[in-house]
C-alpha positions as CSV (number, residue, x, y, z in Angstrom):
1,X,103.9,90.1,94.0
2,X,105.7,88.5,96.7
3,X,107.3,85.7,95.0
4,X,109.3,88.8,93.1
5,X,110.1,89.9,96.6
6,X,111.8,87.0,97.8
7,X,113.4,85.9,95.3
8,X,114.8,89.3,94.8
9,X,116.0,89.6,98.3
10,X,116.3,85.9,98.7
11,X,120.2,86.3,99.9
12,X,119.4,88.4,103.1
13,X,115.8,87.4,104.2
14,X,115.7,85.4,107.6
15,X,112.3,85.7,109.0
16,X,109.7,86.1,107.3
17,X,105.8,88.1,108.1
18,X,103.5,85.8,107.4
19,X,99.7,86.9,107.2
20,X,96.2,86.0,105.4
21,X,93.7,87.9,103.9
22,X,89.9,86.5,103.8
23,X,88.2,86.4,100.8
24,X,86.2,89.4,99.9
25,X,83.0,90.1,101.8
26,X,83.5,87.2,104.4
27,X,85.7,88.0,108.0
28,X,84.2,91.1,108.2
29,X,84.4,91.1,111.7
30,X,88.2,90.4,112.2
31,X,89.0,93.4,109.2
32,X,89.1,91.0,106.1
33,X,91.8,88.9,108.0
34,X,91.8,85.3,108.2
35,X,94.0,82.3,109.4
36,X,97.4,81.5,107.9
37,X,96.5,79.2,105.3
38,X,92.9,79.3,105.1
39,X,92.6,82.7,103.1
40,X,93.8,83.9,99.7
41,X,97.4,83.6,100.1
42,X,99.2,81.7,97.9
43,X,101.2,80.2,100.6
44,X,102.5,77.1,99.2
45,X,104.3,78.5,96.7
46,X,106.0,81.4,99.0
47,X,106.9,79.2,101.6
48,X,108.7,77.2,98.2
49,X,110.1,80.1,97.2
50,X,111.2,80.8,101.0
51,X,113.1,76.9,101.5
52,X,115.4,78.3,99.1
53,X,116.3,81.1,101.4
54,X,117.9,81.5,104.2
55,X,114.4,82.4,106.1
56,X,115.2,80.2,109.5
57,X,111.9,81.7,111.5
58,X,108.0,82.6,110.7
59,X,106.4,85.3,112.9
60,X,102.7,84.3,112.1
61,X,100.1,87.5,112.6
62,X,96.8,88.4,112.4
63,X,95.2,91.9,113.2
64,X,91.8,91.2,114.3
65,X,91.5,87.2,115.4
66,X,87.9,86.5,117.2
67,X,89.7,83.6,118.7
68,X,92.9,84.2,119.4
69,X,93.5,80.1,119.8
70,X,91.3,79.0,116.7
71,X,94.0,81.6,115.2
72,X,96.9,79.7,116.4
73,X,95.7,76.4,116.0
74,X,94.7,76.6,112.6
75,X,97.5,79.0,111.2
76,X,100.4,76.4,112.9
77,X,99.0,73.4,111.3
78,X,98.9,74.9,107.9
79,X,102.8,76.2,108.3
80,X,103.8,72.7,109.0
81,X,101.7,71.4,105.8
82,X,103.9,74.0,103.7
């Protein structure tokens, strides 16, 4: 459960991984990944749980992206929405 994690560690974490899983059976062909913000993730409330952190800095991944801009685009404009 990641909201356990950070607020557990929530006095030393400064960056923070942030990745999407697809739902099941769809993105088959970029591993079950998908886009920062369009998959399963309950990002809105980890990235609450994160403001009340000292998390300064996002490194957002994917393993597998078809489109390596798509990927970008779309995972940048959901972070700012969090």
């Amino acid at each position: 459960d990641p909201l356990k994690w950070i607020k557990r560690y929530a006095s030393i974490i400064t960056v923070a991984h942030v990745k999407d899983i697809a739902k099941a059976g769809t993105k088959t062909d970029e591993d079950g990944w998908d886009d920062v913000g369009h998959g399963t993730m309950k990002w809105k409330s980890y990235m609450a749980a994160l403001a009340g952190t000292r998390c300064m800095h996002w490194v957002l991944e994917h393993d597998k992206p078809s489109d390596d801009g798509r990927f970008a685009r779309r995972s940048i404009a959901a972070a700012r929405k969090f």
